[in-house]
C-alpha positions as CSV (number, residue, x, y, z in Angstrom):
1,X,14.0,-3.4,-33.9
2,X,16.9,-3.6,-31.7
3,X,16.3,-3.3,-27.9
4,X,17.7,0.1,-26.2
5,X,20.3,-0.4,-23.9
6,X,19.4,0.2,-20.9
7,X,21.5,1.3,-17.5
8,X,21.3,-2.0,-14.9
9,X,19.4,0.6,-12.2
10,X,16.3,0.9,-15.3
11,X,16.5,-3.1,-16.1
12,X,15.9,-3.9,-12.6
13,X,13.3,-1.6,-12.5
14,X,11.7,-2.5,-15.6
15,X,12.1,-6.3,-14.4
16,X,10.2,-5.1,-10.9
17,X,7.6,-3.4,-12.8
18,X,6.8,-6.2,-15.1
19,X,6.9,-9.0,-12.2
20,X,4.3,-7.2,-10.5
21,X,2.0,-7.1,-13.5
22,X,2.5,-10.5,-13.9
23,X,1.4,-11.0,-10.0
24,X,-1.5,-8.7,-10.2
25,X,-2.8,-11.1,-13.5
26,X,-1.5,-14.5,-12.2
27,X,-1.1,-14.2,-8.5
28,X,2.1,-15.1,-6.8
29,X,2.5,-18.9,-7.0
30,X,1.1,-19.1,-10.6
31,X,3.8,-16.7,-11.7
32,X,7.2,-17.6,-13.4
33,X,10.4,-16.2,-14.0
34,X,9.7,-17.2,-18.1
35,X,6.6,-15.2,-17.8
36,X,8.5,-11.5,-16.6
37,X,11.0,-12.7,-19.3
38,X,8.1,-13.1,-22.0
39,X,6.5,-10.2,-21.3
40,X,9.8,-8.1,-21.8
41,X,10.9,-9.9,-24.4
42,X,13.9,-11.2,-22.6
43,X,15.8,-14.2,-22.0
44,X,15.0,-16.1,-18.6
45,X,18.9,-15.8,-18.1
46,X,19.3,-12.3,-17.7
47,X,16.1,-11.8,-15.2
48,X,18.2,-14.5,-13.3
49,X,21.3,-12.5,-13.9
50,X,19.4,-9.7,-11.5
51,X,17.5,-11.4,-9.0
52,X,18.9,-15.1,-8.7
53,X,15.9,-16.9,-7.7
54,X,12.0,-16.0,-8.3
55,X,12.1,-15.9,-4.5
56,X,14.0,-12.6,-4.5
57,X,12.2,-11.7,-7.7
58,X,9.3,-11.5,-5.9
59,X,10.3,-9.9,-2.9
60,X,11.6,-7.2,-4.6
61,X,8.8,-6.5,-6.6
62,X,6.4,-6.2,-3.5
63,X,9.3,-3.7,-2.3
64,X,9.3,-1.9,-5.5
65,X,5.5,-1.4,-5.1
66,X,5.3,-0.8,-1.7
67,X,8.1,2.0,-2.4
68,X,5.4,3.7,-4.9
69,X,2.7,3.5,-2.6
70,X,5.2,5.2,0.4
71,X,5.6,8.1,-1.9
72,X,2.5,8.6,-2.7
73,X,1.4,8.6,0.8
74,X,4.3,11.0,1.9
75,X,2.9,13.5,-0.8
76,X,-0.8,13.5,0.6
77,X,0.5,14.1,3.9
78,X,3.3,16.5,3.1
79,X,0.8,19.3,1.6
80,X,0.6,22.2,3.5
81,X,-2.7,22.2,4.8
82,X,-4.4,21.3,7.9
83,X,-3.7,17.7,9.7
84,X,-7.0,16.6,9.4
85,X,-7.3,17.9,6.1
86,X,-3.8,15.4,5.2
87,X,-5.7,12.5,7.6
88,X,-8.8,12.6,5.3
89,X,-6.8,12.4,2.0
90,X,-4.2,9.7,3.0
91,X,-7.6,7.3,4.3
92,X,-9.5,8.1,1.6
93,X,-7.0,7.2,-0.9
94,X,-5.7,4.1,1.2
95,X,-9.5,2.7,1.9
96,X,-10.3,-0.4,-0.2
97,X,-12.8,2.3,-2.2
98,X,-9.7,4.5,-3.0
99,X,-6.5,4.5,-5.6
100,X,-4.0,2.7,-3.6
101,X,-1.9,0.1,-5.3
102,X,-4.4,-2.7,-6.3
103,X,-5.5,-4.3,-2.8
104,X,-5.4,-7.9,-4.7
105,X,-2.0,-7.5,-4.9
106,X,-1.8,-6.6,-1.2
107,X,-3.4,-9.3,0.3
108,X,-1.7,-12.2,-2.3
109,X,1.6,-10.7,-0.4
110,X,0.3,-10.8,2.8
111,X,-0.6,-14.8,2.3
112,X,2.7,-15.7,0.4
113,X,4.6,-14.0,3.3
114,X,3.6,-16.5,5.7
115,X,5.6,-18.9,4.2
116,X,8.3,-16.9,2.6
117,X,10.8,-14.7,5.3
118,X,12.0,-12.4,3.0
119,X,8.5,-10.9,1.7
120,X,6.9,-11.1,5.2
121,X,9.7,-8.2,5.7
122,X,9.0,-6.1,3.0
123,X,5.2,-6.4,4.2
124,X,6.0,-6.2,7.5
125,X,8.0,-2.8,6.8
126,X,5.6,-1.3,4.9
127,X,2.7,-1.5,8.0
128,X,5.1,0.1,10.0
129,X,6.1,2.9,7.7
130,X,2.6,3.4,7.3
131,X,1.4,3.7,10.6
132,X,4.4,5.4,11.5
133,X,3.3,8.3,9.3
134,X,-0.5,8.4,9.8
135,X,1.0,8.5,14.1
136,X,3.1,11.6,13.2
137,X,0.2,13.7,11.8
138,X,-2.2,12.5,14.5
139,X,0.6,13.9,16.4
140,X,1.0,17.0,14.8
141,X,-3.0,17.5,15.0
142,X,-3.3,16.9,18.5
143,X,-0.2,20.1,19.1
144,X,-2.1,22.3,16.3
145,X,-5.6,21.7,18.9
146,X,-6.9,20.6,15.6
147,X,-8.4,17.4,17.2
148,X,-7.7,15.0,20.8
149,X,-6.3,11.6,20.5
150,X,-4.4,10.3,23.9
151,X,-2.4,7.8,21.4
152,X,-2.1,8.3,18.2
153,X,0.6,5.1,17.5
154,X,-2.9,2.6,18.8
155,X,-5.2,5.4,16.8
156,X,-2.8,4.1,13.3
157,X,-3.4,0.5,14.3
158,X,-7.1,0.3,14.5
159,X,-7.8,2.6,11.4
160,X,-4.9,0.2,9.7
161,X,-6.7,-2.7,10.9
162,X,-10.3,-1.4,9.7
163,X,-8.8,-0.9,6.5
164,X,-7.3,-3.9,6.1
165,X,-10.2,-5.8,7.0
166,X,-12.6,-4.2,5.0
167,X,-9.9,-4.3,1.7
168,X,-10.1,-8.6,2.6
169,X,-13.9,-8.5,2.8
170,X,-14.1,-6.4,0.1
171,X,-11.5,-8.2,-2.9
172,X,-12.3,-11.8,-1.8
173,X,-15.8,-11.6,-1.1
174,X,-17.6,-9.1,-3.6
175,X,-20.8,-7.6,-2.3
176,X,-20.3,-8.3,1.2
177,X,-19.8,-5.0,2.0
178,X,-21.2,-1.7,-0.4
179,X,-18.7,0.8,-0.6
180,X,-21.0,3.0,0.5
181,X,-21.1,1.5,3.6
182,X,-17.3,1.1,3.8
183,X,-16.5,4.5,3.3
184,X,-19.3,5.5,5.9
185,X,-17.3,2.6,8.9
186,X,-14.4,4.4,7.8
187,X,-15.7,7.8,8.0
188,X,-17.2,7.0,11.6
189,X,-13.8,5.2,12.5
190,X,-11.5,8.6,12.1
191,X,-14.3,10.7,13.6
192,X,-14.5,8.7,17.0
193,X,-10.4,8.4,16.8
194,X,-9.9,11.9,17.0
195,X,-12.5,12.9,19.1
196,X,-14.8,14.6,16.2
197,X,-18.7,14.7,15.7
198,X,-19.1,12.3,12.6
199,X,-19.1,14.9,9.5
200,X,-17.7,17.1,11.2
201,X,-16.2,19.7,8.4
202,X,-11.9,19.8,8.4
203,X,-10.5,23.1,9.4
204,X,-9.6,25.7,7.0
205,X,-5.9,25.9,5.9
């Protein structure tokens, strides 16, 4: 059956999508451009034609992904309910124990970008975006007398950081921490940052 012609915005995307199931199954170094072009059922020629080198391949997939995870995150935090309320959901759905893009492929970026400029940008705009947006509703908590934080912008690093660390622990070293226990640190963490008794209930809408 003949392949439907498709627009060049919906290859690329299609070429982005694949590449990062092909990272998620073969990790970044393992990868090649002939596997994205197998797995499409396309010549190594024309995923060249779009990206040039598996360098920018690469980098655009992590972009492509991140871009899905930014949306996401701007929906739990755009619902209109209470700050806390939106604080809870984002964490909870960002922890290592939650449905955020697959934290393997998180921290295979995060090693590759040491080496590679262009990815360590993509990564490096995605923290910021991130904590950007987890600042501004800290923000908007504290002006609602929801909650107390003197700094939210240092309040999005150490709960990004926590996060982070736990996500490592947890994908390299299975078992070191529950998740359980994970979800309990991380719990604790957001309490203490916003000046909450630990289980304390969110405020109603």
């Amino acid at each position: 059956m003949a392949r439907v012609r498709l627009s060049v915005a919906e290859r690329r995307e299609e070429l982005l999508r694949a590449t990062v199931e092909q990272i998620e199954a073969r990790g970044v170094a393992a990868v090649r451009i002939a596997d994205v072009a197998a797995a499409l059922g396309v010549s190594n020629a024309l995923v060249l034609y779009h990206f040039s080198t598996k360098e920018r391949l690469v980098a655009a997939a992590f972009a492509h992904a991140a871009q899905d995870d930014l949306a996401r995150l701007r929906r739990l935090l755009g619902r209109r309910t209470t700050a806390l309320r939106r604080l809870r959901s984002a964490v909870r759905w960002y922890a290592p124990t939650g449905q955020a893009k697959g934290w393997r492929l998180w921290i295979e970026g995060w090693s590759v970008s040491l080496r590679e400029p262009a990815l360590r940008e993509v990564t490096r705009d995605l923290d910021r975006r991130w904590k950007a947006s987890i600042a501004e509703v800290v923000a908007e908590g504290v002006a609602a007398g929801e909650f107390t934080c003197p700094d939210p912008a240092q309040t999005a690093l150490r709960l990004t950081a926590l996060l982070d660390g736990l996500a490592v622990q947890m994908t390299a070293y299975p078992g070191a921490v529950s998740r359980s226990r994970a979800q309990s640190w991380v719990n604790e963490a957001l309490a203490r940052e916003l000046g909450l008794e630990p289980g304390t209930p969110a405020p109603p809408r």
